[in-house]
SENU-854608 format. One line per field, with one value per residue (C-alpha): residue number from 0; residue in one letter; x, y, z. Coordinates in steps of 0.25 Angstrom, whole numbers, plus 5000, padded with zeros to 4 digits. Example, Ala and Ser with C-alpha at 12.3 -4.5 7.8 and 13.67 -1.06 7.14 Angstrom:
SENU-854608
pos <- c(0:1)
code <- c(A:S)
xx <- c(5049:5055)
yy <- c(4982:4996)
zz <- c(5031:5029)
***
This chain:
SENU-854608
pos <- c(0:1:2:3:4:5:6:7:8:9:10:11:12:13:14:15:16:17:18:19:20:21:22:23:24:25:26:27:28:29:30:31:32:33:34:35:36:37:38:39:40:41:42:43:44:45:46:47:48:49:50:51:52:53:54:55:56:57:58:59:60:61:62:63:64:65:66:67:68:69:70:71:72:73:74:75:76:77:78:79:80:81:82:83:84:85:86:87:88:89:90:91:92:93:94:95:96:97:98:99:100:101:102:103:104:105:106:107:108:109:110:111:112:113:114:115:116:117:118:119:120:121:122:123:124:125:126:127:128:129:130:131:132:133:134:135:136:137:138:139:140:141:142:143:144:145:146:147:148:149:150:151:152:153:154:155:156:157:158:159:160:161:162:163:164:165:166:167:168:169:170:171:172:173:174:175:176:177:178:179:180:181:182:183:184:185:186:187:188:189:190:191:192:193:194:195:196:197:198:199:200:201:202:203:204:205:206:207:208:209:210:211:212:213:214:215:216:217:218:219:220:221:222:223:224:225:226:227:228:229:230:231:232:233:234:235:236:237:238:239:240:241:242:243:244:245:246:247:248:249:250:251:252:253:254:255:256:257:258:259:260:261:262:263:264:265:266:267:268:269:270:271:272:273:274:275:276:277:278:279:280:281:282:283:284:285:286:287:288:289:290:291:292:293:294:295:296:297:298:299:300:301:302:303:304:305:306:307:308:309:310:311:312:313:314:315:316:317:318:319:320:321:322:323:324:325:326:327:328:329:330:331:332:333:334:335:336:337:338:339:340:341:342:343:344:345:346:347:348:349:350:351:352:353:354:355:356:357:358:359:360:361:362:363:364:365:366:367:368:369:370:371:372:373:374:375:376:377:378:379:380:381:382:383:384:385:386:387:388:389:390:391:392:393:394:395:396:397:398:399:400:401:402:403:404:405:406:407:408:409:410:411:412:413:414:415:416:417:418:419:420:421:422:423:424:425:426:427:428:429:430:431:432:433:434:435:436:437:438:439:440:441:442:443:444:445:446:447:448:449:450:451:452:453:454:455:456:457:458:459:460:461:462:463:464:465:466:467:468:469:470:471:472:473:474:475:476:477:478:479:480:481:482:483:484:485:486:487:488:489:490:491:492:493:494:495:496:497:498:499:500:501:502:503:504:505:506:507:508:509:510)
code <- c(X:X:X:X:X:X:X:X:X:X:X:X:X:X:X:X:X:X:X:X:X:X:X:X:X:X:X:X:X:X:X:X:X:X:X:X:X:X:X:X:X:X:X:X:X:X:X:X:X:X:X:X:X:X:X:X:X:X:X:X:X:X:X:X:X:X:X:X:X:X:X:X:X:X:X:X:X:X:X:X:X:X:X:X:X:X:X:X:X:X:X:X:X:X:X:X:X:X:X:X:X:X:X:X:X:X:X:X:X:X:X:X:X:X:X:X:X:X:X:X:X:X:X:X:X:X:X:X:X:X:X:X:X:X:X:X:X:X:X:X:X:X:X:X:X:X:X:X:X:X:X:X:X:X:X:X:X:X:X:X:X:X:X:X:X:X:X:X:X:X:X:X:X:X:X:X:X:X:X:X:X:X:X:X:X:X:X:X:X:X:X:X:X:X:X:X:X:X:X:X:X:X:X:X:X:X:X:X:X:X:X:X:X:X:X:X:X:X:X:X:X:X:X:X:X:X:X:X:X:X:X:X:X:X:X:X:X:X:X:X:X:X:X:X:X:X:X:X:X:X:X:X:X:X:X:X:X:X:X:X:X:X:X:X:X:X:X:X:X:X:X:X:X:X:X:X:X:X:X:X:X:X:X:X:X:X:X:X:X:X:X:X:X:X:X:X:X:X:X:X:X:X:X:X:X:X:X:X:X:X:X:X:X:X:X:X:X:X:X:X:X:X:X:X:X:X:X:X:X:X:X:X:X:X:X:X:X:X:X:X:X:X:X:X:X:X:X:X:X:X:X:X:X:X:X:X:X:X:X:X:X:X:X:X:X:X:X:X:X:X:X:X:X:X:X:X:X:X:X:X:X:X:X:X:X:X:X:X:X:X:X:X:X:X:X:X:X:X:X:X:X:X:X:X:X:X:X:X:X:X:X:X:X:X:X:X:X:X:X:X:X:X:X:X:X:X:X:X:X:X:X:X:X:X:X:X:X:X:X:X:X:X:X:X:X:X:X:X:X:X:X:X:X:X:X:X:X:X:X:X:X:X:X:X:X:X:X:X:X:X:X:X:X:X:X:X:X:X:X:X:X:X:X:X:X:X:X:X:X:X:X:X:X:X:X:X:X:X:X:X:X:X:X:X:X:X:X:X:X:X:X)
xx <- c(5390:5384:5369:5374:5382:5372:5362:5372:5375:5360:5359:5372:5365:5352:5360:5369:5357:5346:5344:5347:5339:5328:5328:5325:5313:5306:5301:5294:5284:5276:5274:5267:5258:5253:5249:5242:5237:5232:5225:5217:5212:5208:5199:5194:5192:5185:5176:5172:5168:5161:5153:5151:5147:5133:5132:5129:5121:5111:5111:5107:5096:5081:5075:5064:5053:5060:5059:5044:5043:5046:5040:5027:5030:5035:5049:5046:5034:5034:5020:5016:5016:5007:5011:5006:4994:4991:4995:4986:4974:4977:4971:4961:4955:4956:4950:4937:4935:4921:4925:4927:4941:4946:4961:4964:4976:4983:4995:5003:5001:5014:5023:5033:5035:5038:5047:5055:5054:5060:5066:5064:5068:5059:5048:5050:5046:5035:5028:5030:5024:5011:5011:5011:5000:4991:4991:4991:4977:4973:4974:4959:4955:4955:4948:4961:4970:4981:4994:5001:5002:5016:5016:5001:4997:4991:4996:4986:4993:5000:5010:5010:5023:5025:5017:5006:4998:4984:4973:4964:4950:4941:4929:4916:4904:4909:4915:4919:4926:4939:4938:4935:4947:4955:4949:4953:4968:4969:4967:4974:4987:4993:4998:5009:5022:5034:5047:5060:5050:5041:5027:5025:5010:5003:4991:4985:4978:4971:4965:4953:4949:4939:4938:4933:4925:4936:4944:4947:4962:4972:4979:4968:4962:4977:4975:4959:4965:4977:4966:4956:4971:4973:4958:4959:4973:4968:4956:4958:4946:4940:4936:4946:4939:4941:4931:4931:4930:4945:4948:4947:4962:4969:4983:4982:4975:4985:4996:4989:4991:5005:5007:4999:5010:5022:5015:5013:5028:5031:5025:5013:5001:4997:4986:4976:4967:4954:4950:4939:4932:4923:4912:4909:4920:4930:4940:4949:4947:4954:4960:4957:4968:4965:4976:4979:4990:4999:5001:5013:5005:4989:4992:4982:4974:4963:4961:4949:4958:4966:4961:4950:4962:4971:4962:4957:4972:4978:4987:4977:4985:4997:4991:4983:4996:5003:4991:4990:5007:5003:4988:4998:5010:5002:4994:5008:5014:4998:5003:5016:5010:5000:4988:4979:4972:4966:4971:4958:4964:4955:4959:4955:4947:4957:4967:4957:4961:4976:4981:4992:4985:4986:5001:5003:4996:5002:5016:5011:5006:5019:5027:5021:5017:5002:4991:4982:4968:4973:4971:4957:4956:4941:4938:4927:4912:4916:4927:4918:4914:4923:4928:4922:4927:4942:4939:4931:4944:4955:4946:4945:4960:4962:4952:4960:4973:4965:4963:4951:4942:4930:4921:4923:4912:4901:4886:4892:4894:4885:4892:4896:4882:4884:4898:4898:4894:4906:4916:4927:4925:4925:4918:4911:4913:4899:4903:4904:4893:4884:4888:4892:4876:4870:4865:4859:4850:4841:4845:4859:4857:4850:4860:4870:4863:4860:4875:4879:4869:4871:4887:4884:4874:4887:4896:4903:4909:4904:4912:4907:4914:4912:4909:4909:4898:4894:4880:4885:4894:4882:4872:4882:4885:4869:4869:4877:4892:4904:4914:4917:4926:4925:4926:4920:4932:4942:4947:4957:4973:4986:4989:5003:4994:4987:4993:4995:4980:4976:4982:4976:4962:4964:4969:4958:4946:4950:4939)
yy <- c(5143:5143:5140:5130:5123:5121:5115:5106:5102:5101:5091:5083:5082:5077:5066:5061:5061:5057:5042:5043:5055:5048:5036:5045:5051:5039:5033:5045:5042:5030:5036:5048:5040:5031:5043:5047:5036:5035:5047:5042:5029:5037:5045:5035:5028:5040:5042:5027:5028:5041:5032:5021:5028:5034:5022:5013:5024:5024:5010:5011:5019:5014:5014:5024:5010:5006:5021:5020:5007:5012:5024:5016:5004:5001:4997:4986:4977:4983:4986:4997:5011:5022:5031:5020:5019:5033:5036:5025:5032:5045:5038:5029:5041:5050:5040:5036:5046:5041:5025:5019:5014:5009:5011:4997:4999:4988:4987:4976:4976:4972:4974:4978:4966:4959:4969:4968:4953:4950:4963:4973:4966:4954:4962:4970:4956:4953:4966:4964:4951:4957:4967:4954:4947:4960:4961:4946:4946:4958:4951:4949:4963:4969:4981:4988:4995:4987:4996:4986:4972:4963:4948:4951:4951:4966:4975:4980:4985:4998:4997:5010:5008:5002:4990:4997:4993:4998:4992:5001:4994:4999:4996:5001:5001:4990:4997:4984:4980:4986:4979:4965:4967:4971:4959:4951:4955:4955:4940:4937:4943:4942:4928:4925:4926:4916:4923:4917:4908:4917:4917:4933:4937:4950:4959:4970:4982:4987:5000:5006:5020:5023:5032:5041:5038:5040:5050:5053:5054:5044:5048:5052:5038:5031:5037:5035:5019:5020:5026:5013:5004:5012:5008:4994:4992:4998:4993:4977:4972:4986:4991:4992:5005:5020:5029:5041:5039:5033:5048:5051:5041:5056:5059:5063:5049:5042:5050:5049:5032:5033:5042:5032:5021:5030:5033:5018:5018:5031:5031:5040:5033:5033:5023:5030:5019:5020:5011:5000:5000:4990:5000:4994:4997:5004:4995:4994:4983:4987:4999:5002:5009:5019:5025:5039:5044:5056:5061:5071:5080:5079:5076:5064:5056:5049:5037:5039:5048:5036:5024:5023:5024:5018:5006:5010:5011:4998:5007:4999:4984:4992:5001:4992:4983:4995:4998:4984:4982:4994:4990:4976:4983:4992:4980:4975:4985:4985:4972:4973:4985:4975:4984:4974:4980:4976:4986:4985:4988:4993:4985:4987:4975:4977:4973:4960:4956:4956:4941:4943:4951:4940:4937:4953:4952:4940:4946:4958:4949:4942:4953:4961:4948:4951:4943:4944:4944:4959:4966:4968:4970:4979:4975:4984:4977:4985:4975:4962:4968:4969:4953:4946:4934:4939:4947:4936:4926:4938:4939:4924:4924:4936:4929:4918:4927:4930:4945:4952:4956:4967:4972:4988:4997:4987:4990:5000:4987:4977:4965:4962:4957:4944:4941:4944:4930:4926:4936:4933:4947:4951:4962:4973:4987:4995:5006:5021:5027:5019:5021:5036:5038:5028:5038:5045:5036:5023:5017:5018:5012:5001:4998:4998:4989:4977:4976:4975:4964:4957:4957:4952:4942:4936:4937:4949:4961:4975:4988:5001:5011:5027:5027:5042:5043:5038:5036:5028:5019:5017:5014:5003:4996:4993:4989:4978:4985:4984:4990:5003:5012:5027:5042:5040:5031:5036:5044:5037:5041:5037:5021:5024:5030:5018:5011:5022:5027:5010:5010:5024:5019:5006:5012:5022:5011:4998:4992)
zz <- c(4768:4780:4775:4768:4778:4787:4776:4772:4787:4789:4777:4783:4796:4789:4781:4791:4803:4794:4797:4811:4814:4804:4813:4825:4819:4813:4826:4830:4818:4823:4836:4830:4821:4833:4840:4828:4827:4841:4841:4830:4837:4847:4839:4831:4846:4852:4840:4841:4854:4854:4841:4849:4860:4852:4848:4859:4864:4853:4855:4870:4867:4866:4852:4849:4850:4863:4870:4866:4871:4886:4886:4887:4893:4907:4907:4918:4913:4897:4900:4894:4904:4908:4897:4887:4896:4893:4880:4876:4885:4877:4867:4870:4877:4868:4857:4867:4879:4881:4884:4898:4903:4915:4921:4929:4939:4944:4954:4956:4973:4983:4972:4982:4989:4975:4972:4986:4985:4970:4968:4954:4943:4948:4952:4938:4932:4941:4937:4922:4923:4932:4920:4909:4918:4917:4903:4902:4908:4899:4885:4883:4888:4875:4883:4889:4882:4875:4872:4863:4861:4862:4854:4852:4867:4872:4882:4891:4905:4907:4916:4924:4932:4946:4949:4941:4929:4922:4911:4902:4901:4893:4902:4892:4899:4911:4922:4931:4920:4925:4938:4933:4925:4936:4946:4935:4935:4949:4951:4937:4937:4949:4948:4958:4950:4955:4954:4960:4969:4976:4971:4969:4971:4969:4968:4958:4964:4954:4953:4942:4936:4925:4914:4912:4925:4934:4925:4910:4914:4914:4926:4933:4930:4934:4948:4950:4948:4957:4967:4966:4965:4979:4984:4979:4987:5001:5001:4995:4990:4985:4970:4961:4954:4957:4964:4967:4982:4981:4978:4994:4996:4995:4993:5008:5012:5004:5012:5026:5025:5021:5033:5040:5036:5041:5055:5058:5058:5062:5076:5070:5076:5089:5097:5106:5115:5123:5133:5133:5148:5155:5158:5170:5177:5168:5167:5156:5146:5134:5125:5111:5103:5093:5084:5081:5071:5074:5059:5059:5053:5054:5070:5077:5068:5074:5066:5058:5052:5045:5048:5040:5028:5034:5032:5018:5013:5021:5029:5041:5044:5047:5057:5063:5065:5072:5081:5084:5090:5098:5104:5108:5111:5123:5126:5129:5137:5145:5149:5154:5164:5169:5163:5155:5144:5129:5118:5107:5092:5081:5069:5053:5046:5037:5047:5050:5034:5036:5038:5047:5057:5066:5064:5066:5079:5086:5082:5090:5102:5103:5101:5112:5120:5121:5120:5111:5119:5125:5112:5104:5089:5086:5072:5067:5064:5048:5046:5044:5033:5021:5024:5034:5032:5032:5044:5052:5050:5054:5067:5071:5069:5080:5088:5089:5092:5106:5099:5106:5095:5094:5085:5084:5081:5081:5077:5065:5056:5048:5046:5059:5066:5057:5059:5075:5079:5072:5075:5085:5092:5107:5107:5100:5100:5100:5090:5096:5088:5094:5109:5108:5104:5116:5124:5112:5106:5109:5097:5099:5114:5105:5095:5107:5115:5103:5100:5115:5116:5103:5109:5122:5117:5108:5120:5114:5123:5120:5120:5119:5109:5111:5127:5129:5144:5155:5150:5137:5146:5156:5144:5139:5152:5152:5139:5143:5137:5147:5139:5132:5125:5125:5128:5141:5148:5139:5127:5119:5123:5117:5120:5126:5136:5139:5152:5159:5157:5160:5173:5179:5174:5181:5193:5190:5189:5196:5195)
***
């Protein structure tokens, strides 16, 4: 059968090609089960990974204590920060509204320069250590506010970021309290500290608000303290405590100096001069140089429009330096034109207190090959006041340079009658407001009169501010005056102008 046949024939070829066929097939087994097999480590490789993976990420992040720890607590000294500061406010205030605290600023001052010098992580160290210092000078003030204690010692400074740190004092019923803590910080912390062999020094500013006095706000208080910080710095020597006054540094004021910085070297300002005649015959002695600033914006500004802040906010040093390489740098070119001619420089007696006022001058004569005698400094009779001493030593010291020196608006002061015998000065400058009125009144005439006597009798010159007739110039010559300054021989022009108008005048009035 034909069915049957082929079963049979099917079953033959089974028998007779079994164990060769059956040694084909056997090998293909293994390989199948490695590549099972593979598969499986790779999922069982993956799934470890992924495991791994959420593991070591819960291990990298902070603990719950940890998290909390930073959210109050500045991450570069550990001190605690101002969120801590005020959280711990919130309640104290709210506990005792009716008691008296102060808010005592202090700023770690020229930080820069250590920062430039030694870099941030050593700088870093520097300003956890200021932060260890503070507090370690705090321990026995168990007034302020303590935020915690580590190995039993308390914490009592906030570290409110930057180079900044504040105290909460409870003051009670003494107010200076605040202040004789500060003082006491200010000569006890800042020890030098000796870092890879450079003694590193530093000052504290220190800054102080009341409450409620000042404001029942925390951040309100925080700026009244940055306000009197401010005060303290530009005015050294100042209070350390807000007042109200100190409101008047507006955001505009504040601006207006830090344009002030940018036009000294953006070409902004501009010197004017008037000249300073011998009345007599109307020559030329000298030239005082007055500075205008062409504000991009507010156009010409005479200078009592930022002077007087200027000085205020110690923006004055570097203008007065800049005014002073111009007044050398004309007298300079003056020279080589063969026009002789002193230039006369206002200068602040803030200026008389910087100690390198010398050196910056006798750069500036060497640099433009000047000497010395050809310019006059007119130190005004309100400078003696604040530190005599200081200021008599600066002015023997540009004495000796072979600087002219005069005293500028003279008769408006006090001090000065008692330190004139003394004071290295050429001249004196009779102040305007008397001059402008001597025509006016006898008393005026009187007043004018003494000072040009008491000068002449102590061998000083005289120069008349504030010219502006004929009649005034006349009154003065009999007075014994030789010299004046004003309206009446010339209105004030821009300096670049100066050599040009010199030798017209001289061609002008020979003499």
């Amino acid at each position: 059968m034909v069915i049957g046949s082929n079963r049979f024939s099917a079953l033959w070829l089974v028998s007779v090609s079994g164990p060769a066929m059956a040694s084909q097939v056997e090998p293909t087994l293994p390989v199948t089960a490695l590549l099972v097999m593979l598969l499986l480590l790779l999922c069982f490789a993956f799934i470890y990974i992924v495991i791994l993976k959420f593991r070591l990420k819960g291990a990298l992040q902070p603990k719950a204590d940890l998290v909390g720890f930073y959210s109050l607590h500045d991450d570069i000294s550990g001190f605690p920060n101002k969120y801590a500061l005020q959280r711990k406010l919130d309640d104290i205030l709210n506990s005792a509204p009716e008691q008296k605290f102060a808010l005592i600023l202090l700023k770690v001052e020229e930080f820069d320069q250590i920062n430039q010098l030694l870099g941030h992580s050593n700088s870093n160290l520097i300003l956890a250590q200021i932060a260890q210092r503070i507090n370690d000078n705090l321990a026995h003030e168990s007034k302020i506010l303590t935020y915690e204690y580590r190995q039993q010692q308390p914490v009592r400074v906030c570290h409110l970021g930057s180079v900044d740190f504040a105290i909460w004092l409870d003051i009670g019923n003494q107010s200076a309290r605040a202040e004789f803590l500060a003082q006491q910080l200010q000569k006890s912390v800042p020890q030098p500290m000796l870092v890879h062999g450079c003694a590193i020094e530093y000052r504290l500013g220190v800054g102080i608000s009341l409450y409620p006095e000042h404001s029942t706000q925390f951040n309100e208080l925080l700026e009244r303290a940055y306000l009197a910080l401010q005060h303290y710095q530009w005015r050294r020597g100042a209070g350390l405590l807000f007042t109200p006054d100190m409101i008047n540094y507006t955001t505009e004021k504040l601006a207006l100096m830090a344009e002030l910085r940018q036009a000294i070297d953006q070409d902004q300002l501009v010197l004017f001069v008037q000249p300073q005649m011998a009345m007599r015959n109307r020559q030329v002695l000298a030239a005082e140089v007055l500075i205008r600033w062409r504000h991009p914006q507010k156009g010409l500004l005479a200078p009592e429009a930022f002077l007087a802040l200027a000085e205020d906010m110690g923006v004055i040093y570097p203008l007065s330096l800049w005014v002073l390489e111009h007044a050398i740098k004309t007298i300079a070119s003056l020279t080589e034109q063969g026009l002789v001619s002193r230039i006369a420089v206002n200068i602040s007696s803030k200026d008389l207190l910087q100690d390198e006022l010398i050196e910056a001058l006798e750069r500036l004569f060497n640099k433009y090959q000047v000497k010395p005698q050809l310019l006059m400094l007119e130190v005004s009779e309100n400078a003696l006041v604040a530190q005599p001493e200081r200021t008599m030593a600066m002015m023997q010291r540009l004495h000796a340079l072979g600087v002219e020196l005069a005293l500028d608006d003279f008769g408006t002061g006090f001090s000065s009658l008692a330190y004139l015998r003394q004071l290295p000065v050429q001249y004196v400058k009779v102040d305007c407001s008397f001059i402008s009125e001597l025509h006016k009144t006898e008393a005026h005439i009187a007043i004018t009169g003494a000072i040009i006597d008491m000068a002449r009798n102590l061998g000083l010159g005289v120069i008349a501010e504030g010219v502006e007739s004929a009649e005034v110039a006349d009154k003065l010559l009999r007075m014994g005056c030789v010299r004046g300054q004003g309206f009446w021989y010339s209105q004030p022009f821009e300096l670049s102008g100066f050599p040009a108008w010199l030798r017209q005048w001289q061609h002008r009035h020979p003499g």
